[in-house]
C-alpha positions as CSV (number, residue, x, y, z in Angstrom):
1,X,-10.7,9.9,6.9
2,X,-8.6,7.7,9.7
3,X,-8.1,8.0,13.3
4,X,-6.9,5.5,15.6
5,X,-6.9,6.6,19.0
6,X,-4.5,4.7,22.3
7,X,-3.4,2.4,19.8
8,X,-1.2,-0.4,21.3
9,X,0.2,-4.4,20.1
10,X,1.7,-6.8,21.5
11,X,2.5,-10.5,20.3
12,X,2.4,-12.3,23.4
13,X,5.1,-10.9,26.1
14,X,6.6,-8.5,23.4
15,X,4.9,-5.2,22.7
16,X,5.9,-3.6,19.3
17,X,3.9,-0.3,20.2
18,X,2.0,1.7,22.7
19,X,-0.1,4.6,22.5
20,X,-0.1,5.5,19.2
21,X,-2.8,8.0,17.6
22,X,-3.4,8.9,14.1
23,X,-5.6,11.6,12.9
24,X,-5.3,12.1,9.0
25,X,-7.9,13.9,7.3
26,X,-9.1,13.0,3.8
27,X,-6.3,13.9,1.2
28,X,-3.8,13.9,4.2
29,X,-0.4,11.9,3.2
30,X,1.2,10.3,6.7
31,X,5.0,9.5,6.5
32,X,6.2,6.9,9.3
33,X,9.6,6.0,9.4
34,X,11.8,4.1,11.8
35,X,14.1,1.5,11.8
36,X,13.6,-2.4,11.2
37,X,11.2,-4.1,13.8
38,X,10.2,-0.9,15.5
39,X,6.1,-1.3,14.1
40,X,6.2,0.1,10.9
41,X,4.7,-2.5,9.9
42,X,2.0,-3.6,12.6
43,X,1.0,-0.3,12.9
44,X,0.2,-0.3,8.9
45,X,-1.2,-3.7,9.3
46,X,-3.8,-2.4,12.3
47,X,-5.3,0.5,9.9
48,X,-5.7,-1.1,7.1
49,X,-8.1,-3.4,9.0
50,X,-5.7,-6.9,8.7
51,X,-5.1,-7.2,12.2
52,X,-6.8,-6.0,15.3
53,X,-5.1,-4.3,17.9
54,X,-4.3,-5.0,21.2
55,X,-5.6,-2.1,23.0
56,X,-7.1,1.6,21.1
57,X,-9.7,1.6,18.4
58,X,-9.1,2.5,14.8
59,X,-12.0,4.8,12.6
60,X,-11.8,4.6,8.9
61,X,-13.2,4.5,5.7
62,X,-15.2,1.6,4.4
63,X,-13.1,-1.7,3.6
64,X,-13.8,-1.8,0.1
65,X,-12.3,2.2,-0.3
66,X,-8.7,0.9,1.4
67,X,-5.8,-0.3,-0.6
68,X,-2.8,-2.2,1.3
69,X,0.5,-3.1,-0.4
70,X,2.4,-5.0,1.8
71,X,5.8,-6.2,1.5
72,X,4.6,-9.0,-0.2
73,X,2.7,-7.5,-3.6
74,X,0.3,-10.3,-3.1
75,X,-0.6,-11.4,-6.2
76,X,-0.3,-14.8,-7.7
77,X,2.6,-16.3,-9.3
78,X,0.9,-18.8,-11.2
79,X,-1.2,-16.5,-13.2
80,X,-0.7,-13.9,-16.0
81,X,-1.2,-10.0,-14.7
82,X,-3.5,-10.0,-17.3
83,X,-5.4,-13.0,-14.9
84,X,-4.2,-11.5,-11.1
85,X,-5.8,-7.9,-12.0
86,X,-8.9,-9.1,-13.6
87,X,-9.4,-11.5,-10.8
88,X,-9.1,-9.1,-8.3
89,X,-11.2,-6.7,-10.5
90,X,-14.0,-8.8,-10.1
91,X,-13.7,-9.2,-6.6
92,X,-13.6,-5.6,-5.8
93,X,-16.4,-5.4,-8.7
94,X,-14.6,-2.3,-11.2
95,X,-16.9,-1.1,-13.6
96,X,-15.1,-1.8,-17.3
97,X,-12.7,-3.5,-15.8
98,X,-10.8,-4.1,-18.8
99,X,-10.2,-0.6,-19.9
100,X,-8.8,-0.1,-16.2
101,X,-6.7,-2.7,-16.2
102,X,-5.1,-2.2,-19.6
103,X,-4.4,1.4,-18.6
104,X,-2.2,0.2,-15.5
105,X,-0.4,-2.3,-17.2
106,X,0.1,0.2,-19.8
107,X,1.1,3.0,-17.0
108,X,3.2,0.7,-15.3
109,X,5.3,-1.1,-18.0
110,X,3.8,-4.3,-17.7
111,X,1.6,-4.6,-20.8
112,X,4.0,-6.6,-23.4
113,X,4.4,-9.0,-20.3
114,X,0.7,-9.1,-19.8
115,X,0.6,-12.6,-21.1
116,X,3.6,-13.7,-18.8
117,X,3.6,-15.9,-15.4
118,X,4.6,-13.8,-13.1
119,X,6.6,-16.5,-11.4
120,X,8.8,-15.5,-14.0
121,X,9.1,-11.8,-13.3
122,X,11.7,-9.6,-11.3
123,X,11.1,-8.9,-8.0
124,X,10.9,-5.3,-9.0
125,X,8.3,-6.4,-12.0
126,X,6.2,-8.1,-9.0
127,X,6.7,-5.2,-7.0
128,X,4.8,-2.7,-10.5
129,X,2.2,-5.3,-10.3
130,X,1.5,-5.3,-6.6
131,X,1.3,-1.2,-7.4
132,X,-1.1,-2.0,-10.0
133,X,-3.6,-4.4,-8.0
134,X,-3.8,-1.5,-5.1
135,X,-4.2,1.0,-7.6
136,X,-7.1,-1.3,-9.3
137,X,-10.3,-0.3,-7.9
138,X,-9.4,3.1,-6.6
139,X,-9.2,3.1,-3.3
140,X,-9.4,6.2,-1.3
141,X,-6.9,5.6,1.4
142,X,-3.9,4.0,0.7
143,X,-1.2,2.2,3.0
144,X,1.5,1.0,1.6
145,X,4.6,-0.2,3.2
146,X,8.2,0.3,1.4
147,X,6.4,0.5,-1.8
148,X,9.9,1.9,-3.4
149,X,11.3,-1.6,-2.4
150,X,12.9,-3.6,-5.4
151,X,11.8,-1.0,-8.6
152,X,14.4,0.2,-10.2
153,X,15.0,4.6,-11.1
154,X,12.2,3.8,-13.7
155,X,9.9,2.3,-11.3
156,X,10.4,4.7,-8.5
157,X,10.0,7.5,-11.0
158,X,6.5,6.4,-11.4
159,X,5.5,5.7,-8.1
160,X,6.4,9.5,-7.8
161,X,3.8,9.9,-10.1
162,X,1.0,8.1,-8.3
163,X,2.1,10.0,-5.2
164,X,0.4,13.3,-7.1
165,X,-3.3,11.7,-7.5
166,X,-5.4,13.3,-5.0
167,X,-6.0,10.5,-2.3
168,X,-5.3,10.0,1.4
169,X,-2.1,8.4,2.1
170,X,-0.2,6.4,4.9
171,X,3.2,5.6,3.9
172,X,6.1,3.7,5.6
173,X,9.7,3.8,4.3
174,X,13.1,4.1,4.8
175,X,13.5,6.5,2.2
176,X,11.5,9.5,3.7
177,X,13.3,11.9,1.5
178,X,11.6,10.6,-1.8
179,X,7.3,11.4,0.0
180,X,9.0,13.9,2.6
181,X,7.7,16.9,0.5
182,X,4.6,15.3,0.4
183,X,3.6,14.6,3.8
184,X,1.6,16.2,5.9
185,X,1.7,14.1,8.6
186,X,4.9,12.3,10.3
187,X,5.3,9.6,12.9
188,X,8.6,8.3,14.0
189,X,9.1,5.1,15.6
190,X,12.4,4.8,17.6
């Protein structure tokens, strides 16, 4: 599914990693863990295909079959969820659209907000809807990076949930515990 091979970053005179490899297979779920500013992050950023690395080559999946949730859900504050998912719908082209967005809002308790700015949301209700958008078109690898950051018991319980669907997974958190079951990958940045 993914393989990066020698991969390595550096910002300038600071290097955040060095020789890292991945090898997950398709329906493979890699846990990385770590503490703050050892690359959890970069590392995430580098498969996903946001930003290239400074040495190694990564192999994955098609762009359009990747979903990234960063730390930042990136959707748009302005706008409804109703609006942010069927924008992005029709930029990653879902067929009925519509039904699959209603289902997600549904799934993730955002439906009787559907018609709501999110610029007037939680940080944990941003956080559902950032779920939602990766969810969106189905991706078949997902990255996400402390996706248990800012949802409440409620929230984590069904990102539990999604953690079931058969998909291939890269995960970075601090709360290895919650996916440790799950994983049957692991890499630890010191």
């Amino acid at each position: 599914m993914i393989a990066a091979l020698a991969l390595g970053m550096r910002f300038g005179d600071k290097r955040v990693f060095r020789d890292v490899s991945v090898d997950l297979a398709d329906g493979g779920f890699l846990l990385v863990t770590g503490p703050n500013g050892s690359g959890k992050t970069t590392l995430l950023r580098v498969l996903a295909g946001l930003t290239a690395p400074s040495q190694g080559e990564v192999e994955g999946p098609p762009r359009h079959t990747v979903g990234y949730l960063g730390h930042d859900p990136l959707v748009y504050r302005e706008l409804t969820p109703l609006e942010n998912l069927t924008l992005f719908g029709r930029l990653y082209r879902v067929p009925e659209r519509g039904e699959r967005i209603g289902m997600l809002l549904e799934r993730f308790g955002l439906w009787e907000v559907r018609n709501d700015r999110v610029s007037t949301f939680s940080r944990g209700m941003q956080q559902r809807l950032g779920l939602c958008r990766v969810l969106l078109h189905e991706p078949r690898l997902l990255l996400l990076d402390e996706p248990y950051n800012a949802l409440d018991a409620a929230g984590a319980e069904l990102l539990d949930g999604v953690f079931t669907e058969p998909r291939t997974w890269i995960v970075a958190t601090h709360e290895p515990r919650r996916v440790d079951r799950l994983a049957t990958d692991r890499l630890v940045f010191a």
